[in-house]
C-alpha distance (Angstrom), angle and dihedral (degrees) to the residues before:
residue distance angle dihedral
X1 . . .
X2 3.54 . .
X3 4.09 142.2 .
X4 4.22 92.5 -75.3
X5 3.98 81.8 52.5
X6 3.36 85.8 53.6
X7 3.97 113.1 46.5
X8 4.08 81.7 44.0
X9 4.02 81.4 54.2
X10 4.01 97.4 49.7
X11 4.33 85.8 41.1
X12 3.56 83.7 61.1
X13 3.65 103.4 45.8
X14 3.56 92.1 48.1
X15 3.66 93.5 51.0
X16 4.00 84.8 53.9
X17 3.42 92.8 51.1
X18 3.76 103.9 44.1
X19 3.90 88.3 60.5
X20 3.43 130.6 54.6
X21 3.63 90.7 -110.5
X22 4.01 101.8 92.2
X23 4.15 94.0 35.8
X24 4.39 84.4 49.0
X25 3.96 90.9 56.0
X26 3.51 108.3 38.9
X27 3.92 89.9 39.4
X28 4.05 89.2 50.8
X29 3.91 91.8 48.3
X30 4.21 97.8 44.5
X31 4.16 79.6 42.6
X32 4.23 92.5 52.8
X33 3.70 90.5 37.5
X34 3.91 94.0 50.2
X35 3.74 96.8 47.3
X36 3.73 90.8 49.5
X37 3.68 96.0 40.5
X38 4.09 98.5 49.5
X39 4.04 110.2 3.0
X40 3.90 113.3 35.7
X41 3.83 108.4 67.2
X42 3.56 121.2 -121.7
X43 3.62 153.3 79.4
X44 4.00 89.7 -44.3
X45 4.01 93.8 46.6
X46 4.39 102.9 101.5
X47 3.84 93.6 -154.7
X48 3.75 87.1 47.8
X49 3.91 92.1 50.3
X50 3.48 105.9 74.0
X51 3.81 89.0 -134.0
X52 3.84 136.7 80.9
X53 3.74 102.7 -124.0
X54 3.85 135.8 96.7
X55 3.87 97.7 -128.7
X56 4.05 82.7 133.6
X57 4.13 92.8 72.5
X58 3.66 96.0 42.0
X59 4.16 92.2 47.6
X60 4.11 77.8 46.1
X61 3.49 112.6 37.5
X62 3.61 98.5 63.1
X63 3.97 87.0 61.7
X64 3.65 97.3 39.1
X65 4.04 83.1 53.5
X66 3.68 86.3 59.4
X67 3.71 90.6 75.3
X68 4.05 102.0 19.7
X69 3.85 94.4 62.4
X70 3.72 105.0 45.4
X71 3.97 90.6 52.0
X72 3.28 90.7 53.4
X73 3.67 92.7 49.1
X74 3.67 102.0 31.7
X75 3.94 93.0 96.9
X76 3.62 100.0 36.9
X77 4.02 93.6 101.4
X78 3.97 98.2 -2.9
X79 3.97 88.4 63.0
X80 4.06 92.5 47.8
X81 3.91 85.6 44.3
X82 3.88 103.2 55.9
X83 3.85 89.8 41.3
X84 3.92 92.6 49.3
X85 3.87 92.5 -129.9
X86 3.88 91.3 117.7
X87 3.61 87.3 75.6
X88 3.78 92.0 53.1
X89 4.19 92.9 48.5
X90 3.90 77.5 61.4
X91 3.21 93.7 62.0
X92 4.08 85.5 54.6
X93 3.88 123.9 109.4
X94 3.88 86.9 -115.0
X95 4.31 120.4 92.5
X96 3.68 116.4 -125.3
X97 3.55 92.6 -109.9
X98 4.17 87.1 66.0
X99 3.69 89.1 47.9
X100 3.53 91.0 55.5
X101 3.56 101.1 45.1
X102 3.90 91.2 48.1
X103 3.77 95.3 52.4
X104 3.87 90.6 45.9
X105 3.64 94.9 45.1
X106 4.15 89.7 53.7
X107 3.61 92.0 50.8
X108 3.90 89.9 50.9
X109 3.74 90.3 48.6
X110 3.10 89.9 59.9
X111 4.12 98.1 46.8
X112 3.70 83.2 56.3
X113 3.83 98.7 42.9
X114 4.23 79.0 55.8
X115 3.77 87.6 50.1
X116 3.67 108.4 54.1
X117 4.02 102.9 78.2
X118 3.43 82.8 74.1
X119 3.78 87.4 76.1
X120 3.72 84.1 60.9
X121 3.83 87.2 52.3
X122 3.59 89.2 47.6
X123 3.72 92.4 59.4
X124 3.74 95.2 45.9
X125 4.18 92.2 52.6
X126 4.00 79.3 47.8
X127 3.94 89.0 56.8
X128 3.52 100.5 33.3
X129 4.14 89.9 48.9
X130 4.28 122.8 98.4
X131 2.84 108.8 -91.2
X132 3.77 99.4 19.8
X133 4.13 99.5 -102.5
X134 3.50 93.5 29.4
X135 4.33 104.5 126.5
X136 4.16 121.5 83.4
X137 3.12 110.4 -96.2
X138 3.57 98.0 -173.2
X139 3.91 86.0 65.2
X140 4.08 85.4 53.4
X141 3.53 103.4 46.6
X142 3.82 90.3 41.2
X143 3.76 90.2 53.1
X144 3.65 85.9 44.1
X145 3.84 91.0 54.4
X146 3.82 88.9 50.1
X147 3.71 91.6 52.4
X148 3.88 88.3 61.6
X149 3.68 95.0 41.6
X150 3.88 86.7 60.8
X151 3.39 105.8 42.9
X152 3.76 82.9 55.3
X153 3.88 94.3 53.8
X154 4.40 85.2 38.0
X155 3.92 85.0 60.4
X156 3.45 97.2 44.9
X157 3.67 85.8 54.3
X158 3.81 98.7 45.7
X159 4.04 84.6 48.1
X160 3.41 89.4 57.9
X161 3.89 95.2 46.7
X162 3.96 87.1 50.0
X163 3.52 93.6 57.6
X164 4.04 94.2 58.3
X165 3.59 99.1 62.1
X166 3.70 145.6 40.9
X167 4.47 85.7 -150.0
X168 3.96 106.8 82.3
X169 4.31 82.2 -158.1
X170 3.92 90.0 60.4
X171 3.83 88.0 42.9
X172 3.48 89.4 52.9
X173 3.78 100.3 52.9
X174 3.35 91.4 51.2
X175 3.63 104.6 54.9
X176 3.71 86.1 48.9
X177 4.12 84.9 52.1
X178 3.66 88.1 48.7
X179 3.58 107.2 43.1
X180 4.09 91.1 49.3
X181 3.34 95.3 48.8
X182 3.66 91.7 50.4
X183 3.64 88.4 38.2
X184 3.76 105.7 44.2
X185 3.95 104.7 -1.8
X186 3.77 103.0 80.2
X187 4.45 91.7 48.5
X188 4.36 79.9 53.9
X189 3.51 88.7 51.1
X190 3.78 87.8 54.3
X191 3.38 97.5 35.3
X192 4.08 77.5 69.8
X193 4.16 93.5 61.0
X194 3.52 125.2 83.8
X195 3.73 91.0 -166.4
X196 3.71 103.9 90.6
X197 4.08 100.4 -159.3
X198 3.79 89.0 54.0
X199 3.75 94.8 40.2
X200 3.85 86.8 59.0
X201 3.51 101.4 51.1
X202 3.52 98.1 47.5
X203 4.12 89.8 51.4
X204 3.34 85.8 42.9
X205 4.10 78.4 77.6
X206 3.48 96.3 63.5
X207 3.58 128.2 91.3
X208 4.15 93.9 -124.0
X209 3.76 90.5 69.2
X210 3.71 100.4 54.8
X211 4.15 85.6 41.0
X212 4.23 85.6 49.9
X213 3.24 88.7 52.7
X214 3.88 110.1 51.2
X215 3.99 88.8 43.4
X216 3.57 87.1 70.3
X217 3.30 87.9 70.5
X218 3.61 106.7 -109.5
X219 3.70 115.2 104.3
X220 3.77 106.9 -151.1
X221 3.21 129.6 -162.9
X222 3.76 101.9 -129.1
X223 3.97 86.5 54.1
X224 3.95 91.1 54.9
X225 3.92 94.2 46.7
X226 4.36 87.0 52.0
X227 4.10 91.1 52.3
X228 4.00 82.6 42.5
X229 3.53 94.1 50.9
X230 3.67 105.8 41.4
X231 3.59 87.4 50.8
X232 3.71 94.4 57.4
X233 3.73 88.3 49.9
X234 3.69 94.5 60.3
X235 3.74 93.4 49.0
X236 3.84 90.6 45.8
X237 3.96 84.1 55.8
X238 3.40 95.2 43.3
X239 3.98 95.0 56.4
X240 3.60 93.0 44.6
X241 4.24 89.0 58.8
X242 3.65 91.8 48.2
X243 3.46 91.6 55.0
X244 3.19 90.1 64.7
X245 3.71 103.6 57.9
């Protein structure tokens, strides 16, 4: 990443920002996560629980994500598409690669800007807890971590999808396809094998196992290099359709 990367990343935060667009979806998702977390009863609600943790958001999040992150990024390349100005940012003193980057980087911003009341919620499950202090925060932070790790690998897919198609709805859909079969489509696959050593390593794929395994608490460094990787695969693909247009 470098300084293009990063006037193309404050262009696209501003253009969030200066339509309802960014203040709709982060406002829906802290809304949905609220109600779940302290009004609906249930398994999610915290007062509810019995226990002074936040297991709730992380068990939601990821789903919640599943609609949050591609429409944020639906319009990122769609938008410059159907207006033809994509064709003119080529003509930019910037590579593709530092297009991509600063488009996906906005849209992650903007995941994580949506992410950080629960900090504040964090704080109050500290209070409310017995004795004050008393949940793991090494599970919380962890899970937090994983959060971030996946919105990152969520944009890069939604990137992607923007880049196929002119229609934001199509690029829409198919970031949500994408991201849940990533997500959640490899551990169904799995679910399907009765031989346990193979079922692992093929959900071992899949996003939910690398996610699982940082909200323990322990970030490894096998988990980091997957979220890493995956991401870079999505911006690879996305440069090599914009070539072509």
């Amino acid at each position: 990443m470098n300084f293009s990367s990063l006037i193309i990343c404050k262009k696209e935060l501003q253009n969030f920002f200066s339509s309802a667009t960014g203040y709709i979806v982060i406002g829906l998702f802290l809304v949905v996560t609220s109600l779940f977390l302290w009004v609906f009863p249930g398994s999610y609600n915290v007062l509810k629980s019995g226990y002074a943790n936040l297991d709730g958001l992380f068990i939601l999040a990821p789903w919640l994500y599943l609609f949050l992150v591609p429409a944020i990024t639906m319009r990122l390349f769609a938008e410059e598409r159907q207006q033809g100005t994509l064709e003119l940012l080529m003509t930019y003193p910037i590579s593709k690669t530092q297009l991509i980057i600063g488009k996906l980087l906005a849209s992650w911003l903007l995941v994580i800007i949506a992410l950080l009341p629960s900090i504040i919620w964090y704080w109050a499950v500290n209070e409310l807890a017995e004795p004050v202090g008393n949940i793991d925060h090494g599970a919380f932070w962890g899970s937090f971590v994983g959060l971030i790790l996946l919105a990152m690998v969520y944009c890069g897919i939604g990137v992607f999808a923007s880049s196929l198609s002119k229609n934001q709805i199509v690029a829409f859909v198919l970031a949500v396809l994408m991201s849940f079969t990533l997500f959640y489509g490899f551990e169904l696959i799995a679910s399907l094998i009765t031989d346990g050593s193979v079922a692992y390593r093929i959900s071992s794929f899949g996003i939910n196992n690398h996610y699982q395994s940082i909200s323990r608490g322990v970030i490894d460094s096998r988990d980091l290099a997957y979220f890493i990787l995956i991401t870079l695969c999505f911006i690879l693909g996305t440069r090599e359709t914009i070539k072509r247009v």
